[in-house]
KETOR-320781 format. One record per atom (N, C-alpha, C): residue number from 1; residue in three letters; chain; atom name; x, y, z. Coordinates in steps of 0.2 Angstrom, whole numbers. Example, Ala and Ser with C-alpha at 12.3 -4.5 7.8 and 13.67 -1.06 7.14 Angstrom:
<sites>
  num  residuo  cadena  atomo     c1     c2     c3
    1      Ala       A      N     66    -28     39
    1      Ala       A     CA     62    -22     39
    1      Ala       A      C     66    -16     39
    2      Ser       A      N     64    -11     35
    2      Ser       A     CA     68     -5     36
    2      Ser       A      C     64      0     39
</sites>
This chain:
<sites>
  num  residuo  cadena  atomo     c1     c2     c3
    1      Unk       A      N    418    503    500
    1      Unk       A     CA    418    496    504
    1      Unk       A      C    418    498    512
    2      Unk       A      N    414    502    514
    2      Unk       A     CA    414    505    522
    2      Unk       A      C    412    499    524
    3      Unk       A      N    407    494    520
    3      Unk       A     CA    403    489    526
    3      Unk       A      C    408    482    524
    4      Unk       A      N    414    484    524
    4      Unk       A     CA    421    477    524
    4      Unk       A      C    423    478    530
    5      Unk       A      N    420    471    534
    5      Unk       A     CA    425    473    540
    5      Unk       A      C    433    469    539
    6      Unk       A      N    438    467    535
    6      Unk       A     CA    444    469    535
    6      Unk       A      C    446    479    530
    7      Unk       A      N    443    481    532
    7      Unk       A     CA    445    487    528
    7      Unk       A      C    451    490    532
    8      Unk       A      N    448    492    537
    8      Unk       A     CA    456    494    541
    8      Unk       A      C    463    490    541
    9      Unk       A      N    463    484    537
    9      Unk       A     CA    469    482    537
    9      Unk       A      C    473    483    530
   10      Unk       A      N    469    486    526
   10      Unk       A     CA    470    488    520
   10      Unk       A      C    475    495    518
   11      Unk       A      N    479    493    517
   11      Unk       A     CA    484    500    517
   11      Unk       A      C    480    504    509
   12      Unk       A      N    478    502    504
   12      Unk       A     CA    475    504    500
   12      Unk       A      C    470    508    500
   13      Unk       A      N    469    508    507
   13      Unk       A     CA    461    514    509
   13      Unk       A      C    467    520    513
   14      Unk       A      N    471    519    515
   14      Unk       A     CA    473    526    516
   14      Unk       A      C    476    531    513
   15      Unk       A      N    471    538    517
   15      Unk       A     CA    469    544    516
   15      Unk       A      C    473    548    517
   16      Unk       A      N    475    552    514
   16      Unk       A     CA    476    558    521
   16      Unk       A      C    473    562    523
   17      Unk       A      N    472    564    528
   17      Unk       A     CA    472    565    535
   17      Unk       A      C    476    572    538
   18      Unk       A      N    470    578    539
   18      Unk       A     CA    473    581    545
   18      Unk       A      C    479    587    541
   19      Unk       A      N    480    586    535
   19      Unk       A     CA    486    589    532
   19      Unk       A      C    491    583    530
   20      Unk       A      N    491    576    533
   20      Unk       A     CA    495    572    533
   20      Unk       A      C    496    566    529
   21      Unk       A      N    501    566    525
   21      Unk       A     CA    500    559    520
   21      Unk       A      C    503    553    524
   22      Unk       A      N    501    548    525
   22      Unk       A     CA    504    541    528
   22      Unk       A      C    508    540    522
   23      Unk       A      N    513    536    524
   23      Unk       A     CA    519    536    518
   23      Unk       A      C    519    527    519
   24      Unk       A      N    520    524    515
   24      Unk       A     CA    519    516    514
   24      Unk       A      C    528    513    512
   25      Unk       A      N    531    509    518
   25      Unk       A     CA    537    507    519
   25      Unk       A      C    536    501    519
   26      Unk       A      N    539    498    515
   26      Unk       A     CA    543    490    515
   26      Unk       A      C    547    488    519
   27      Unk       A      N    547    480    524
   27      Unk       A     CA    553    482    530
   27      Unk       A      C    558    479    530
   28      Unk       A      N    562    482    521
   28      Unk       A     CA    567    480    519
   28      Unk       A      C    570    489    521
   29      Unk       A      N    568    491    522
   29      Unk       A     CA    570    500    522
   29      Unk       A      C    576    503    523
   30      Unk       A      N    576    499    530
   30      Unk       A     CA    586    500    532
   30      Unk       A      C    589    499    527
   31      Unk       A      N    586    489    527
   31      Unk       A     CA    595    487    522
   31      Unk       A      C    593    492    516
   32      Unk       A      N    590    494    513
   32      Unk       A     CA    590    497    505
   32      Unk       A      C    594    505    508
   33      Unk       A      N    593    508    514
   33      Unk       A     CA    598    512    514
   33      Unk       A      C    604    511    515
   34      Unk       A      N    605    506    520
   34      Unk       A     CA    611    504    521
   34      Unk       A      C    615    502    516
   35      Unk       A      N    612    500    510
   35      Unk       A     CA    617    497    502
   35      Unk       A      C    618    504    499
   36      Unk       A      N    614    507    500
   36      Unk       A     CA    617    514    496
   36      Unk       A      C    611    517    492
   37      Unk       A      N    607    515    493
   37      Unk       A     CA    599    514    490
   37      Unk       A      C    597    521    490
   38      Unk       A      N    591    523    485
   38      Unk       A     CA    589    530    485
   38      Unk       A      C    581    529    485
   39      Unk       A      N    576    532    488
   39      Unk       A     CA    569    530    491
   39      Unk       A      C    566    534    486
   40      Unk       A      N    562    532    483
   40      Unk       A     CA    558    538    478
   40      Unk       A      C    551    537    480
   41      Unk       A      N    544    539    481
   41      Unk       A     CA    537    540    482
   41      Unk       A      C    537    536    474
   42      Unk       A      N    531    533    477
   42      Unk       A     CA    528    527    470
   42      Unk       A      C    523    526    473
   43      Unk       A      N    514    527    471
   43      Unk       A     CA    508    527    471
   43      Unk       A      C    509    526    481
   44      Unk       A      N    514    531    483
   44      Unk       A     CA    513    529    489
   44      Unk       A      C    518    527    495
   45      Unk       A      N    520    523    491
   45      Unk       A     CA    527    518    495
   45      Unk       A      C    534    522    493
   46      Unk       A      N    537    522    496
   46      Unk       A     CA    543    524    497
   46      Unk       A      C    547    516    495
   47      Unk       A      N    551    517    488
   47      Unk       A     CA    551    511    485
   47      Unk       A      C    560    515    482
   48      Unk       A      N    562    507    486
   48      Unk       A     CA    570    509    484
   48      Unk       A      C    574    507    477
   49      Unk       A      N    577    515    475
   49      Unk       A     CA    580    514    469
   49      Unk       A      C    589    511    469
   50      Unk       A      N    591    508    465
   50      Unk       A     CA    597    506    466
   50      Unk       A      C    601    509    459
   51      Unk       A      N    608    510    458
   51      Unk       A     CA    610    510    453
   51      Unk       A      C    611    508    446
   52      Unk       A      N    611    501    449
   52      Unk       A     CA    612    495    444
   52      Unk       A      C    608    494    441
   53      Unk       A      N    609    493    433
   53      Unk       A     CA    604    493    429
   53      Unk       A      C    601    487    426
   54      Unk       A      N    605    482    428
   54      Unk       A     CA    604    475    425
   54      Unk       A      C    610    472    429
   55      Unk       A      N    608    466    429
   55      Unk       A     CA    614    461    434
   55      Unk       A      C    612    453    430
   56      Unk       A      N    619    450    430
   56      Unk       A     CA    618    441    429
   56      Unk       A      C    615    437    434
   57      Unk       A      N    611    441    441
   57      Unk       A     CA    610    438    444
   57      Unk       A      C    608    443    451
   58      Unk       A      N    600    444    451
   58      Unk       A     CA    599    451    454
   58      Unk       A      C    593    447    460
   59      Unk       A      N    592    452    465
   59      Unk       A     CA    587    451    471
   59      Unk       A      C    584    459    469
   60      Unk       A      N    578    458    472
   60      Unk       A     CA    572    464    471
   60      Unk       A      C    568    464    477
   61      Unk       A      N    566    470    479
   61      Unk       A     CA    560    470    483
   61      Unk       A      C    556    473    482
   62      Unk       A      N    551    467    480
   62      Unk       A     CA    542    468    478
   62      Unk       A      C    536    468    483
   63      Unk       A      N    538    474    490
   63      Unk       A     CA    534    470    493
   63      Unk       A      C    528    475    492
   64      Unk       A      N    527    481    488
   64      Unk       A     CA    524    486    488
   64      Unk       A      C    519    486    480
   65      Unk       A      N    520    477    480
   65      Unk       A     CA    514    475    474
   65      Unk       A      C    506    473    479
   66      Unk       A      N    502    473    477
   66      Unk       A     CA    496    471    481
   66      Unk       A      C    496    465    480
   67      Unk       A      N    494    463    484
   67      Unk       A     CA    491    456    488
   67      Unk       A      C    483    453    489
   68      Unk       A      N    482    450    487
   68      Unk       A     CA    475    449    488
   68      Unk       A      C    474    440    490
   69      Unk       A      N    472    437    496
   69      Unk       A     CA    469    432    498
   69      Unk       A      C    463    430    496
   70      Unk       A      N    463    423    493
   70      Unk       A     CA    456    422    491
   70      Unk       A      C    453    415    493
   71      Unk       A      N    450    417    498
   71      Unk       A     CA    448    410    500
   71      Unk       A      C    440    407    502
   72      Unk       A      N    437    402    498
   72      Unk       A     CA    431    401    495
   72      Unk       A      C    431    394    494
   73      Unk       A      N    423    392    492
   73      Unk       A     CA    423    385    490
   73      Unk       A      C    425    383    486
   74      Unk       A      N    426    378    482
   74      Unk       A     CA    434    374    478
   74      Unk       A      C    427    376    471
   75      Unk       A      N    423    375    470
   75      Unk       A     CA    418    379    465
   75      Unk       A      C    416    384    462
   76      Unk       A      N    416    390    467
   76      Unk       A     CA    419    396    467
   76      Unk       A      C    425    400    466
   77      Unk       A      N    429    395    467
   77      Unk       A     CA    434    395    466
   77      Unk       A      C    439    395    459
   78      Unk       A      N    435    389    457
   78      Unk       A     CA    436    384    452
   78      Unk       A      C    432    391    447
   79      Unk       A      N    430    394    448
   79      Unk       A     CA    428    401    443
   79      Unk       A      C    430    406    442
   80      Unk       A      N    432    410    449
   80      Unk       A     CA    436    416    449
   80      Unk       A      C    443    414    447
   81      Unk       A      N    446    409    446
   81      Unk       A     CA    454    409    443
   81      Unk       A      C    452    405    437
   82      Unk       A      N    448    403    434
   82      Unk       A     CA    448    402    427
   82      Unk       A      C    450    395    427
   83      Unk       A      N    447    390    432
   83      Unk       A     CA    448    382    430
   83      Unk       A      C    455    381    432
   84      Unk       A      N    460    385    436
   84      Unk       A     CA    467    383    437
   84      Unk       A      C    468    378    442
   85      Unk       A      N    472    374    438
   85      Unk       A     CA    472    367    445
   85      Unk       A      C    475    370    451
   86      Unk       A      N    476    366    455
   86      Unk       A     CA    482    368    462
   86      Unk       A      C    490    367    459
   87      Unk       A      N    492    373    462
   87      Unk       A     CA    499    373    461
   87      Unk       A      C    502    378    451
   88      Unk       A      N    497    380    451
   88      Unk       A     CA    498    383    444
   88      Unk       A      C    495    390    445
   89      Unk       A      N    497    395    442
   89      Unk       A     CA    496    401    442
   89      Unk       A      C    494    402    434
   90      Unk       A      N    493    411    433
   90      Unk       A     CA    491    413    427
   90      Unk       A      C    495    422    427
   91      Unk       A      N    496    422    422
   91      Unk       A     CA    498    431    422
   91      Unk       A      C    493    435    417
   92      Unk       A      N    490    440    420
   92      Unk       A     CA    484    443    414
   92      Unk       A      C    486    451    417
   93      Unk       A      N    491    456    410
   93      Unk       A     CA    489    460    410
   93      Unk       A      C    494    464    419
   94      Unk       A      N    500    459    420
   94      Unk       A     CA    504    462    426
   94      Unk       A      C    500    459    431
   95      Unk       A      N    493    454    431
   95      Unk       A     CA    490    451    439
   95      Unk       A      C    492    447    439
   96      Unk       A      N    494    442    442
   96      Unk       A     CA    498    436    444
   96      Unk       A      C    491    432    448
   97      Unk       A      N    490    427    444
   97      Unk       A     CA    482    421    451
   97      Unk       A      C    490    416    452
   98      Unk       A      N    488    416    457
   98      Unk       A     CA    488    409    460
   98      Unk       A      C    484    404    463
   99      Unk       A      N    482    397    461
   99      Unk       A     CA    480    394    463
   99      Unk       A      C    484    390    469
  100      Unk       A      N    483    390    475
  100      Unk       A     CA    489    388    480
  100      Unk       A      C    485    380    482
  101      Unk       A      N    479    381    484
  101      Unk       A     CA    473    373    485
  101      Unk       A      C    467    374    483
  102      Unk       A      N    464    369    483
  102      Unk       A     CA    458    370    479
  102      Unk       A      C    452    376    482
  103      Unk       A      N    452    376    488
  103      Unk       A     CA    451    382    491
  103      Unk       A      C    454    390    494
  104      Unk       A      N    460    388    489
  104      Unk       A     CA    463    395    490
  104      Unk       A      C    469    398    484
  105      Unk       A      N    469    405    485
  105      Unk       A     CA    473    408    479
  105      Unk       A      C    476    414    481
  106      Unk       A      N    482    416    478
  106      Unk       A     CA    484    422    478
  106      Unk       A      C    483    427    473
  107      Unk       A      N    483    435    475
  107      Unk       A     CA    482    438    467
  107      Unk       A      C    487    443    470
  108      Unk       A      N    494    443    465
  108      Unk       A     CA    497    449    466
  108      Unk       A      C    497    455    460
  109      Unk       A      N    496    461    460
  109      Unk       A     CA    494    465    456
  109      Unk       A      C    498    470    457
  110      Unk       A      N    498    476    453
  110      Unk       A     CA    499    482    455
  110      Unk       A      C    496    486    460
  111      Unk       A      N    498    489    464
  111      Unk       A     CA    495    492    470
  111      Unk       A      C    489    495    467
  112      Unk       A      N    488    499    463
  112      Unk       A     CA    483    504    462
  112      Unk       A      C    476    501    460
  113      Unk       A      N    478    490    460
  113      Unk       A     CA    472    490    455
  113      Unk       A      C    468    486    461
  114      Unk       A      N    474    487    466
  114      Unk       A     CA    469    483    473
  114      Unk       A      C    464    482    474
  115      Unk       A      N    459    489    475
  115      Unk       A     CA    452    491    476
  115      Unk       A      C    449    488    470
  116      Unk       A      N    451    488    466
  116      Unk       A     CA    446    487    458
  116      Unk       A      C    446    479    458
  117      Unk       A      N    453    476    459
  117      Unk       A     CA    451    468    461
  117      Unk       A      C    448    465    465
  118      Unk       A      N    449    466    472
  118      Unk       A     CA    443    468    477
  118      Unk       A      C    435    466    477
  119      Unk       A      N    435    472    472
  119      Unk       A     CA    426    473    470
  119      Unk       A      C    426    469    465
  120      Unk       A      N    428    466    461
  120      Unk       A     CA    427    464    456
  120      Unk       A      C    428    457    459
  121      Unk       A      N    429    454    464
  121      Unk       A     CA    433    444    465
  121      Unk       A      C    426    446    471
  122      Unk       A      N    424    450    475
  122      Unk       A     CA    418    452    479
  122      Unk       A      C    423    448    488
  123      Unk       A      N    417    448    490
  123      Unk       A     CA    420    446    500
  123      Unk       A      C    424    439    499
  124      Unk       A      N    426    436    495
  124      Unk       A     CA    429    430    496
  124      Unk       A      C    439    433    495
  125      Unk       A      N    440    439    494
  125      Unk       A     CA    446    441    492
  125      Unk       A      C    447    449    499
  126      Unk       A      N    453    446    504
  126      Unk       A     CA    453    452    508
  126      Unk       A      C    462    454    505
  127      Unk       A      N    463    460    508
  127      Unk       A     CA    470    463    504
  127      Unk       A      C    475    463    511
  128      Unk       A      N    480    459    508
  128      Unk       A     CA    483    457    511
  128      Unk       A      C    490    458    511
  129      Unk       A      N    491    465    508
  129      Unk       A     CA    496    469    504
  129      Unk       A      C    501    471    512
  130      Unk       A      N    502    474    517
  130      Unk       A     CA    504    474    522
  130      Unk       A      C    503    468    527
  131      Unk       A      N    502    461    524
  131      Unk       A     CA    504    455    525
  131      Unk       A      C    507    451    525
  132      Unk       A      N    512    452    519
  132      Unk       A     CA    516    448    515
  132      Unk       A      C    523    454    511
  133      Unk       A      N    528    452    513
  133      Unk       A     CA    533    457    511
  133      Unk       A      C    533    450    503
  134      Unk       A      N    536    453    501
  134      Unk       A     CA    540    452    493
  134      Unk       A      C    547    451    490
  135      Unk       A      N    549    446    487
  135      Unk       A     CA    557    449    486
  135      Unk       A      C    558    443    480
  136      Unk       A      N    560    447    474
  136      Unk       A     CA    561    443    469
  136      Unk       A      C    566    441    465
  137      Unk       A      N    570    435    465
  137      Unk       A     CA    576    433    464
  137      Unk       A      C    576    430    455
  138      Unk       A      N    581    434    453
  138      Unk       A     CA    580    435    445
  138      Unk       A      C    588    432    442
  139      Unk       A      N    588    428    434
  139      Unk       A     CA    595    428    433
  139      Unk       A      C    597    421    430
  140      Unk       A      N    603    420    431
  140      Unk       A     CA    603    411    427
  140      Unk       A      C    606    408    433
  141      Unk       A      N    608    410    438
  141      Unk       A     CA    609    405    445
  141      Unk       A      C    603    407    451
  142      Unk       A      N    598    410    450
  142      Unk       A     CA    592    408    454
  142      Unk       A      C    591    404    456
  143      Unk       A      N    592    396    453
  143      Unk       A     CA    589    393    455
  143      Unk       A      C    593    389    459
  144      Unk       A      N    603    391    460
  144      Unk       A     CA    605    389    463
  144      Unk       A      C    604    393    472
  145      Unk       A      N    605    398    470
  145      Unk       A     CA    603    402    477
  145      Unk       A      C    595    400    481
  146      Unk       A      N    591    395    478
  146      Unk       A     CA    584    393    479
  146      Unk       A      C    587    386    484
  147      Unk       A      N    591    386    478
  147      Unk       A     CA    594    378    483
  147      Unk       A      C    601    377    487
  148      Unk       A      N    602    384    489
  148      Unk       A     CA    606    384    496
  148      Unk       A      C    601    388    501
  149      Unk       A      N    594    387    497
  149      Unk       A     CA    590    391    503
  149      Unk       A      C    585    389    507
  150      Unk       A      N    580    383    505
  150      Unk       A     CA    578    379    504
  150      Unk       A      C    579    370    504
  151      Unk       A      N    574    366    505
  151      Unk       A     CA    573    359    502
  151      Unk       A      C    569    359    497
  152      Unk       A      N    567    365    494
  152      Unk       A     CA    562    362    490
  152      Unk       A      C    566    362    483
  153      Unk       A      N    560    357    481
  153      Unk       A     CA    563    355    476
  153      Unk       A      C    562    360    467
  154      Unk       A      N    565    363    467
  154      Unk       A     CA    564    369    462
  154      Unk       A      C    567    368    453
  155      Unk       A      N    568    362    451
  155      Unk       A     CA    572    361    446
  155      Unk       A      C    564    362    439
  156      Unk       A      N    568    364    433
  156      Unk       A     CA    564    365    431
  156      Unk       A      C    560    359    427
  157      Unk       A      N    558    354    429
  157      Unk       A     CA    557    348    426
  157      Unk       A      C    553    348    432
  158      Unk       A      N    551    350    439
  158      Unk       A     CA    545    350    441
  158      Unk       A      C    543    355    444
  159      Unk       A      N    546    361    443
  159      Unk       A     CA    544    368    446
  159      Unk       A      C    544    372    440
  160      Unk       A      N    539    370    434
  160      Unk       A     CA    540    375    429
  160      Unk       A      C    540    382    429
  161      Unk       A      N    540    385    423
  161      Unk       A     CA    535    392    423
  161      Unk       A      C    529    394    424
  162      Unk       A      N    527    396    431
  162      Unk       A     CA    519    396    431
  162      Unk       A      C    518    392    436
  163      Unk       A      N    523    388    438
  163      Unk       A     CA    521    385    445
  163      Unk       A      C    522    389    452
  164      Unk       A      N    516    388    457
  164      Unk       A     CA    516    389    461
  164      Unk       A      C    516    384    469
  165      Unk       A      N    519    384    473
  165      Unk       A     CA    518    382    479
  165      Unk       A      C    520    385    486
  166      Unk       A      N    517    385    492
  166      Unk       A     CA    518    384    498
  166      Unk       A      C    523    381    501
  167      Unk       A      N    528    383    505
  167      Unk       A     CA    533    381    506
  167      Unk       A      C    540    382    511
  168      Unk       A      N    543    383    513
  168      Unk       A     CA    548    385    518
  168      Unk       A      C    554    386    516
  169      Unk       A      N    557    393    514
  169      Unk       A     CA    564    396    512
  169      Unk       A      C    565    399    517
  170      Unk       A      N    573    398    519
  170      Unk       A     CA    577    402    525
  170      Unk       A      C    573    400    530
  171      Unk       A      N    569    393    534
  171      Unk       A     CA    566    392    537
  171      Unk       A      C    558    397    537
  172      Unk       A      N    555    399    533
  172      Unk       A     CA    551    404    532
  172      Unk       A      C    547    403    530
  173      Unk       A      N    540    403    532
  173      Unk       A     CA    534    399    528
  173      Unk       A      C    533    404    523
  174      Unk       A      N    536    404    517
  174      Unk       A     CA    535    405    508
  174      Unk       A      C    531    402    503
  175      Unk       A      N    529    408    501
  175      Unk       A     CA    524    405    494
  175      Unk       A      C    529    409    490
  176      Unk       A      N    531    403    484
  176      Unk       A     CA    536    404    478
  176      Unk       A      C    530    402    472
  177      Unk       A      N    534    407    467
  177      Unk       A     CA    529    408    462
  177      Unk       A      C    536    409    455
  178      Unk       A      N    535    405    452
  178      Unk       A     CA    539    404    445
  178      Unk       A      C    537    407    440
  179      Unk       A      N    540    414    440
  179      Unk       A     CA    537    419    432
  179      Unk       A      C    539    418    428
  180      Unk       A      N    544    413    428
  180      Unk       A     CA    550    412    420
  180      Unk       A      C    555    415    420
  181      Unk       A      N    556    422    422
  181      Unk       A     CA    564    423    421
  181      Unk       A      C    565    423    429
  182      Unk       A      N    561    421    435
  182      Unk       A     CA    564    426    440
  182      Unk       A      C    557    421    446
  183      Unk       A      N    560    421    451
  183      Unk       A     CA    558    415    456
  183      Unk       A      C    554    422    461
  184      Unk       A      N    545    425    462
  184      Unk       A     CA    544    428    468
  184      Unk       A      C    543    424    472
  185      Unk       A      N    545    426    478
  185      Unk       A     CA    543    424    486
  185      Unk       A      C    538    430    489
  186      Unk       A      N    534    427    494
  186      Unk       A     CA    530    432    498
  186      Unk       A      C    532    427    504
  187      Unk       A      N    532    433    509
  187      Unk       A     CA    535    431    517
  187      Unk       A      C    532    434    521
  188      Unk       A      N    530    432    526
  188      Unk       A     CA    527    437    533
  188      Unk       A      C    530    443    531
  189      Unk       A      N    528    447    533
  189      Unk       A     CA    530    457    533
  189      Unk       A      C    535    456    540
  190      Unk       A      N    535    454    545
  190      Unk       A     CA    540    453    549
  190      Unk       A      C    545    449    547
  191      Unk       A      N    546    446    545
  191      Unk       A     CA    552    443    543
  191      Unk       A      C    555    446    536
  192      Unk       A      N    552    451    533
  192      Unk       A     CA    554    454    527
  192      Unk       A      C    562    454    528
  193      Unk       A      N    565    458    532
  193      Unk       A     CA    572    462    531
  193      Unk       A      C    577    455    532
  194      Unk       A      N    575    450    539
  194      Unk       A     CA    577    443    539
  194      Unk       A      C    580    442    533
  195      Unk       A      N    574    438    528
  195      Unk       A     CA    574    436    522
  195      Unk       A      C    578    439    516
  196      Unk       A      N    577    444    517
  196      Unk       A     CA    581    449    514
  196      Unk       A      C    588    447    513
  197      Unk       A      N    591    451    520
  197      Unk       A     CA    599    449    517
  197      Unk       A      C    600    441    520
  198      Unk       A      N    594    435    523
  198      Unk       A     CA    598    429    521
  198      Unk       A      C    598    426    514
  199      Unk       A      N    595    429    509
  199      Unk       A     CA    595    426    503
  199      Unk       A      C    601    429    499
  200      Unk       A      N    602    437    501
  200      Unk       A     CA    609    442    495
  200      Unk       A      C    616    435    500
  201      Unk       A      N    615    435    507
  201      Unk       A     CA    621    430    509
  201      Unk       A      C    620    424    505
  202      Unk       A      N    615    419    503
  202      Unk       A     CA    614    415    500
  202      Unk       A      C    618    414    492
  203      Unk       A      N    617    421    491
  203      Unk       A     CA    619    421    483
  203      Unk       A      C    626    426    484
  204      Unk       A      N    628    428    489
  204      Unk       A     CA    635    432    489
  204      Unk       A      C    642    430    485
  205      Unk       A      N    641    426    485
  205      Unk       A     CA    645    420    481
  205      Unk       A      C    645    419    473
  206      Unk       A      N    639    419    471
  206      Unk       A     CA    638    421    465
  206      Unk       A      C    636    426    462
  207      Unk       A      N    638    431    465
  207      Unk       A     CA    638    439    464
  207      Unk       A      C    631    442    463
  208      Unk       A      N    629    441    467
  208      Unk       A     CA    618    441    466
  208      Unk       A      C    623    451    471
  209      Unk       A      N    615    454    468
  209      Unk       A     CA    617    462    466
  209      Unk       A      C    608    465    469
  210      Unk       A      N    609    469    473
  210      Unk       A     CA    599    469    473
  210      Unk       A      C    598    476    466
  211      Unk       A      N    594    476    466
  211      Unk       A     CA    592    482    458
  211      Unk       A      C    583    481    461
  212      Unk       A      N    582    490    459
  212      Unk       A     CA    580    492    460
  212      Unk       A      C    570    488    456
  213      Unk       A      N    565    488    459
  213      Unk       A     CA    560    487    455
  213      Unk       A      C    559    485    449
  214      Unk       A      N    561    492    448
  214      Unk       A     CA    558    495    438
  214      Unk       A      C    562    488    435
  215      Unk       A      N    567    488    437
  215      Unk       A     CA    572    483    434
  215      Unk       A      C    570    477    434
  216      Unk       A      N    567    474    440
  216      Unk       A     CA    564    466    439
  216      Unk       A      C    558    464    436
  217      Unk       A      N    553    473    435
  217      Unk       A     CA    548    472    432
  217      Unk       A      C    549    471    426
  218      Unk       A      N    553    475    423
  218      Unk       A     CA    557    474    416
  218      Unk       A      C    559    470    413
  219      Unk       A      N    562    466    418
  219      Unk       A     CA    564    456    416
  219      Unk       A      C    558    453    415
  220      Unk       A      N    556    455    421
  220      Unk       A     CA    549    450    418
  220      Unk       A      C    544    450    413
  221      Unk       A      N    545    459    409
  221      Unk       A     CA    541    458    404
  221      Unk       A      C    542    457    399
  222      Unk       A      N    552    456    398
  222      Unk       A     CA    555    453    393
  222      Unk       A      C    558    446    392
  223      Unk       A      N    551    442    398
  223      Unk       A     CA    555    435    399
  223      Unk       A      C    549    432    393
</sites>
């Protein structure tokens, strides 16, 4: 993809260089060492491991899944997600669509399959993967900790499974996306660490616990 001019903002094309491997950080990085956190290389990223193996009420940091913006005619669009109205999403195989409007959508995927999604969606989808931090809030009072966090209204009678919207947490222009056991947020990359520990204070009270990836992947694939 040399002739993409967003390529250089693509953490997914970097190379190493020189003897040198770029190391790919989430900018939750402090606080995960400050909790006591153990940093392991994963496809890249230096991705915090926690002890805890499970929790009634857990926070994750997902921001080392890929990202992809897709934004195109309501037409074209209406074909690359498969007829998905606005506000509804789909999960295929760990890739997450989001239809957010009629002209636009998110795709979160596994970092490694960036480039493959990429060439396959063509120039209507730029990667947006060091754009958007991640942090996914899992458990049976999620949905309280949503609503000391927020106005939005998240009840499940009108923010099911699979819905998606645009929206403002911790003052935070967030796009929340409902996978069933477990509410993800994307947030500017600058405000990662912010978001971060305003939400574990949001849930401190109810004993919310952050756990490591693997763990919140696992939820999700046994929700």
């Amino acid at each position: 993809m040399s002739d993409d001019p967003y390529a250089f903002l693509s953490p997914a094309g970097a190379r190493p260089a020189g003897g040198y491997t770029p190391a790919l950080r989430t900018p939750m990085e402090r606080a995960h060492l400050a909790a006591g956190a153990v940093l392991r290389e994963q496809d890249g990223w230096r991705i915090a491991v926690y002890d805890q193996a499970d929790a009634d009420l857990w926070i994750s940091d997902l921001s080392h899944l890929g990202k992809l913006d897709v934004r195109t005619g309501a037409g074209e669009l209406d074909e690359l997600t498969g007829h998905l109205p606005p506000g509804h999403s789909r999960e295929d195989d760990g890739v997450w669509t989001m239809r957010l409007t009629a002209t636009r959508a998110m795709v979160v995927c596994p970092f490694v399959r960036v480039s493959q999604l990429r060439q396959r969606i063509g120039a209507a989808a730029i990667d947006v993967t060091s754009n958007w931090a991640a942090v996914a809030v899992g458990g049976d009072e999620r949905r309280e900790v949503l609503a000391r966090s927020s106005g939005l209204d998240l009840r499940e009678k009108r923010f099911a499974a699979g819905s998606c919207l645009a929206g403002s947490v911790m003052r935070v222009s967030t796009i929340v996306l409902n996978r069933g056991d477990s509410f993800l947020m994307l947030i500017g990359w600058e405000f990662g660490e912010y978001f971060w520990e305003a939400i574990r204070d949001a849930g401190v009270n109810l004993g919310i616990v952050p756990v490591s990836a693997a763990v919140a992947q696992t939820a999700e694939a046994h929700a």
